[in-house]
MISEVO-47774 format. One line per field, with one value per atom (N, C-alpha, C): atom name; residue in one letter; x negated, y, z. Coordinates in steps of 0.02 Angstrom, whole numbers. Atoms other than C-alpha are relative to their C-alpha. Example, Ala and Ser with C-alpha at 12.3 -4.5 7.8 and 13.67 -1.06 7.14 Angstrom:
<pts>
at	N | CA | C | N | CA | C
aa	A | A | A | S | S | S
X	-45 | -615 | -45 | 42 | -684 | 39
Y	-59 | -225 | 60 | -59 | -53 | 55
Z	0 | 390 | 0 | -3 | 357 | 37
</pts>
This chain:
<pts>
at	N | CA | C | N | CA | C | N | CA | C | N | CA | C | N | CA | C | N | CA | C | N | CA | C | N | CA | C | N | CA | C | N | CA | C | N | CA | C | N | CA | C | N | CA | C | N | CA | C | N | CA | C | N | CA | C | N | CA | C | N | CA | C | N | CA | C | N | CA | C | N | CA | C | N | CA | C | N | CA | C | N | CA | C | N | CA | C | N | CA | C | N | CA | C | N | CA | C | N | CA | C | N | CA | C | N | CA | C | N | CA | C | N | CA | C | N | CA | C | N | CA | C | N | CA | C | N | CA | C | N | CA | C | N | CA | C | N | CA | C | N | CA | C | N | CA | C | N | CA | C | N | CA | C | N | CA | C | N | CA | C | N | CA | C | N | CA | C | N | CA | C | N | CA | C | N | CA | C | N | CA | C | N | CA | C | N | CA | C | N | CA | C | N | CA | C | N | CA | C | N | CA | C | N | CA | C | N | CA | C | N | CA | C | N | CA | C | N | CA | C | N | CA | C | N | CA | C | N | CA | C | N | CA | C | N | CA | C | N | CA | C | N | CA | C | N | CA | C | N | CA | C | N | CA | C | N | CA | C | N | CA | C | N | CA | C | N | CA | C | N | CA | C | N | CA | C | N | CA | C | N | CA | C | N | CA | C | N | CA | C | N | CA | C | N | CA | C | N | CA | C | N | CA | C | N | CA | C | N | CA | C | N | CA | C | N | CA | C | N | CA | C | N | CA | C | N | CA | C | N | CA | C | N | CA | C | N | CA | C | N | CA | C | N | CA | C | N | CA | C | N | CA | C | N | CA | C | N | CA | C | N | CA | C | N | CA | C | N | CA | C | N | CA | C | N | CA | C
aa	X | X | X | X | X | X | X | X | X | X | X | X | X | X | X | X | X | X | X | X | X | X | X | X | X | X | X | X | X | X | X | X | X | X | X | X | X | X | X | X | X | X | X | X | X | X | X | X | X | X | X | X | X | X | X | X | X | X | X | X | X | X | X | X | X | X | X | X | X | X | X | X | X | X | X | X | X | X | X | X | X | X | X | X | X | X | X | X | X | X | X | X | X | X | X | X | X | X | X | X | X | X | X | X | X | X | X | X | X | X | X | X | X | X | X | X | X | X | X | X | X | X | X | X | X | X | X | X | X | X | X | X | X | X | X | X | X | X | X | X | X | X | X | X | X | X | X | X | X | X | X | X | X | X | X | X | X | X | X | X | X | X | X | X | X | X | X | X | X | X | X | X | X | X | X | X | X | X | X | X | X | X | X | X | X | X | X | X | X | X | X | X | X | X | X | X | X | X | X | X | X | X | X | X | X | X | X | X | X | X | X | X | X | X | X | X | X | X | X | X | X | X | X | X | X | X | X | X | X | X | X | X | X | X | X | X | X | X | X | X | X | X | X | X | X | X | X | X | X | X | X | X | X | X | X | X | X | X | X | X | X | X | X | X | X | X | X | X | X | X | X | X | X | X | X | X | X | X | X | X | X | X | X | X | X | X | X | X | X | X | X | X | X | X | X | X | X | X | X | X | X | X | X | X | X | X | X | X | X | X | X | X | X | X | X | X | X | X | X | X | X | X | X | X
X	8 | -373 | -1 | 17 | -436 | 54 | -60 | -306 | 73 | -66 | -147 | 28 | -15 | -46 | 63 | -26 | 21 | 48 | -32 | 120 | -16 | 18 | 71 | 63 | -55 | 195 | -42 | 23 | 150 | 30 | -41 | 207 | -20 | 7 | 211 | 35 | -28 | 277 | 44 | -59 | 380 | 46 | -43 | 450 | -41 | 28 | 400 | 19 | 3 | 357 | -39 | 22 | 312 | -29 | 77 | 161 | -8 | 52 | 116 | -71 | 87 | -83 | -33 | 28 | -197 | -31 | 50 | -312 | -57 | 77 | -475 | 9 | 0 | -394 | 48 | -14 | -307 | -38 | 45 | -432 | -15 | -14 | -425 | 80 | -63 | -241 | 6 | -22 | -254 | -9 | 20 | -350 | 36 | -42 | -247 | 57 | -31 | -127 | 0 | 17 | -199 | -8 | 18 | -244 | 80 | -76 | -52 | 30 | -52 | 17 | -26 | 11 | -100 | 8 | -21 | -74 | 43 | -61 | 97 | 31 | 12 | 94 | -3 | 29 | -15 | 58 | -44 | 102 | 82 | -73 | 271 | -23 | 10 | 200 | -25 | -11 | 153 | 33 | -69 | 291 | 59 | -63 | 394 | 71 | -31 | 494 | 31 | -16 | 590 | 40 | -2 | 639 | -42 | 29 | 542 | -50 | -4 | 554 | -47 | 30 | 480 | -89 | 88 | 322 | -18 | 48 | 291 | -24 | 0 | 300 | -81 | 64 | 172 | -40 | 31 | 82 | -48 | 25 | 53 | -53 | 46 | 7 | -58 | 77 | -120 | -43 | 17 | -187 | -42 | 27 | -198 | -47 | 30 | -259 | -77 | 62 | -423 | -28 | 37 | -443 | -34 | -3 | -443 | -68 | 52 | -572 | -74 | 45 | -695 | -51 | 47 | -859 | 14 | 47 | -898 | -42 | 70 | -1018 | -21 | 61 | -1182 | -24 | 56 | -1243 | 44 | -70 | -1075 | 15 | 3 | -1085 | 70 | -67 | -918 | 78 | -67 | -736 | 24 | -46 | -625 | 64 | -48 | -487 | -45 | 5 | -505 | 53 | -47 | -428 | 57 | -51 | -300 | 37 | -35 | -262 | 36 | 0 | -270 | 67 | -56 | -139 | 61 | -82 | -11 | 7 | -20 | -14 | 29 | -17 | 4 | 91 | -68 | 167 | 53 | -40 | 223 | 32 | -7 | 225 | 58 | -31 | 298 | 68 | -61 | 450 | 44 | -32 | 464 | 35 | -24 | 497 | 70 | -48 | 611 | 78 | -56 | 715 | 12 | -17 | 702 | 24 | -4 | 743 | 99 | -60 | 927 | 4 | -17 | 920 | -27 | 32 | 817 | 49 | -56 | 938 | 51 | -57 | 1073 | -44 | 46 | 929 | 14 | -4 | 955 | 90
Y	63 | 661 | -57 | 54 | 507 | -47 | 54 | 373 | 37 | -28 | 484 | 3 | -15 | 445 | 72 | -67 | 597 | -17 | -18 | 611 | 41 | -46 | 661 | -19 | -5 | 703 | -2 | 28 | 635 | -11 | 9 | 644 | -46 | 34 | 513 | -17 | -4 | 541 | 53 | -56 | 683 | 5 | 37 | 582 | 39 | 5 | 637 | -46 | 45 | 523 | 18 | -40 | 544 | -59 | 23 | 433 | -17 | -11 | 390 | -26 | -8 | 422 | 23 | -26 | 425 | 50 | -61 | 588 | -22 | 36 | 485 | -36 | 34 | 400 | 42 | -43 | 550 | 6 | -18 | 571 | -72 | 61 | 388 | -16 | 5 | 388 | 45 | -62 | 568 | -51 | 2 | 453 | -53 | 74 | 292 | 42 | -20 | 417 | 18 | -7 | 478 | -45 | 70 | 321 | -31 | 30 | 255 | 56 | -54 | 405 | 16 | 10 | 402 | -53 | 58 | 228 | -14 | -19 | 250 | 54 | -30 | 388 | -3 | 38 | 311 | -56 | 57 | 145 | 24 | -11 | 253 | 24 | 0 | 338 | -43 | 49 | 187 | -24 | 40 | 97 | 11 | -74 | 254 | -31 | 23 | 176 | 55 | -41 | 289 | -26 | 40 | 139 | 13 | -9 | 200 | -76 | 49 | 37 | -50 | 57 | -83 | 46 | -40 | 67 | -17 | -11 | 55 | -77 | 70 | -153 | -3 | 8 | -143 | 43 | -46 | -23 | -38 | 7 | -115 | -92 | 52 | -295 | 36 | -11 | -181 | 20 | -16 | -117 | -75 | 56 | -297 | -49 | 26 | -363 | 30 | -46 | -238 | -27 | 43 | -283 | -74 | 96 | -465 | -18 | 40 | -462 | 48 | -36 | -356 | -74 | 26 | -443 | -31 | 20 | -557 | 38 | -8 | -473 | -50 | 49 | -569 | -33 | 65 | -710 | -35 | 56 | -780 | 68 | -58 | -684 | 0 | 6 | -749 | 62 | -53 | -638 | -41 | 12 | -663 | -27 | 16 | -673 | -56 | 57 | -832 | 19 | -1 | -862 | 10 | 13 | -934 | 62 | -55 | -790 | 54 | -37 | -682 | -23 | 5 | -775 | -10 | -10 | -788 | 68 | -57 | -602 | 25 | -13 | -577 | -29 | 24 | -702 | 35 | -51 | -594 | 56 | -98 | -434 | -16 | 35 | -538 | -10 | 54 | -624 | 108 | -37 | -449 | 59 | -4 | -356 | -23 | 22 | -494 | 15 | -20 | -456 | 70 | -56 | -279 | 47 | -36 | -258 | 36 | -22 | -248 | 48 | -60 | -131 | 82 | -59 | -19 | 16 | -49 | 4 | 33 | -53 | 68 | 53 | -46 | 200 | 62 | -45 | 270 | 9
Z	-35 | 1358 | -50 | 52 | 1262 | 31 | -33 | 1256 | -12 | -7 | 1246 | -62 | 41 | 1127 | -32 | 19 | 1018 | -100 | 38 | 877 | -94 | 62 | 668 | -31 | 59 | 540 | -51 | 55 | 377 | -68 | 40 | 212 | -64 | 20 | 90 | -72 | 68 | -109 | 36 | -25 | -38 | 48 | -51 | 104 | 71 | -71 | 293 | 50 | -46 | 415 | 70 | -97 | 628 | -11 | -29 | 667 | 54 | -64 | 832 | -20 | 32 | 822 | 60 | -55 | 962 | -31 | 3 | 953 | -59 | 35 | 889 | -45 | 61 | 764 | -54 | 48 | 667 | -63 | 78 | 523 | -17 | 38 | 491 | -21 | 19 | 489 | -56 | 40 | 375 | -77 | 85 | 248 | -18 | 29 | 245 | -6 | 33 | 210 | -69 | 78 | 62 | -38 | 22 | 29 | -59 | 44 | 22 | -22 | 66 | -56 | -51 | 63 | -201 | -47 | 25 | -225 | -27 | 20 | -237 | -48 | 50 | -346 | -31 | 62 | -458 | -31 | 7 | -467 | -26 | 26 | -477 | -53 | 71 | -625 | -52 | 36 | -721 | -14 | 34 | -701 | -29 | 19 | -725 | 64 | -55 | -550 | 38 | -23 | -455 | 70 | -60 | -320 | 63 | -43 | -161 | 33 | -43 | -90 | -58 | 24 | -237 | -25 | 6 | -271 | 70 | -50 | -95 | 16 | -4 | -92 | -45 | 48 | -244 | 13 | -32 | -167 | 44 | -68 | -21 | -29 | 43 | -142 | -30 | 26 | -233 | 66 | -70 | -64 | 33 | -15 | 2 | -48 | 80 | -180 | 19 | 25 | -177 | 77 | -81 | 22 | -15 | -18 | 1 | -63 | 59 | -162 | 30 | -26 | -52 | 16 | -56 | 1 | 49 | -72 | 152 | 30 | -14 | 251 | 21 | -28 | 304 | -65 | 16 | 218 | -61 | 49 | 127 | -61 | 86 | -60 | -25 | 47 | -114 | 26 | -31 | -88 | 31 | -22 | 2 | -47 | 48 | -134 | -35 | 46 | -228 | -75 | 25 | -392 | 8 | -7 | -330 | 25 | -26 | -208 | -46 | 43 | -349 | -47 | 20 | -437 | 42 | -26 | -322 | 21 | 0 | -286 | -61 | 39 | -452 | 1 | 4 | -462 | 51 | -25 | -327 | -12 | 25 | -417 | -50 | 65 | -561 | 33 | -24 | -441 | 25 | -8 | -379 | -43 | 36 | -529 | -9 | 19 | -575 | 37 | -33 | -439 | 16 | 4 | -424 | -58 | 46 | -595 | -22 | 9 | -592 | 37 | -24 | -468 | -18 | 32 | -545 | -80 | 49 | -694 | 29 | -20 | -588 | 33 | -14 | -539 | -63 | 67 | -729 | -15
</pts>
């Protein structure tokens, strides 16, 4: 039955997560899974991070970062992200660091 919502389990850096997911939108949910758990992946091994919580924050700024510098469609050529946008995400990543950094030494 279209419309009913149902239930996926999902796992995410080694984490499982329950879903509600209608039927017809499962294989778009499978890939924005893959999506954010490679992202995250990628990001905890760079930073060498082992914080769940500040990979999945920066995760979710690069995520919105790559969205936001996509194309207009139609007629309008320019992004969406502006400079500017572009730098205050950045100062975000930067502010968040700053503050996630003490907590990430009591991690080691």
């Amino acid at each position: 039955m279209s419309g009913e919502q149902n239930f996926l389990d999902v796992k995410i850096m080694g984490r499982e997560y329950r879903v509600a997911c209608l039927p017809e939108e499962r294989d778009a949910l499978l890939a924005a899974v893959d999506m954010v758990d490679g992202k995250m992946r990628d990001i905890a091994q760079r930073t060498r991070s082992t914080i769940a919580e500040r990979v999945a924050v920066m995760a979710a700024l690069n995520i919105a970062h790559e969205h936001l510098g996509q194309p207009v469609p139609e007629d309008n050529q320019e992004t969406v992200a502006s400079p500017e946008t572009k730098r205050r995400i950045e100062a975000m990543g930067a502010r968040l660091d700053a503050v996630l950094a003490p907590q990430q030494q009591l991690d080691f």
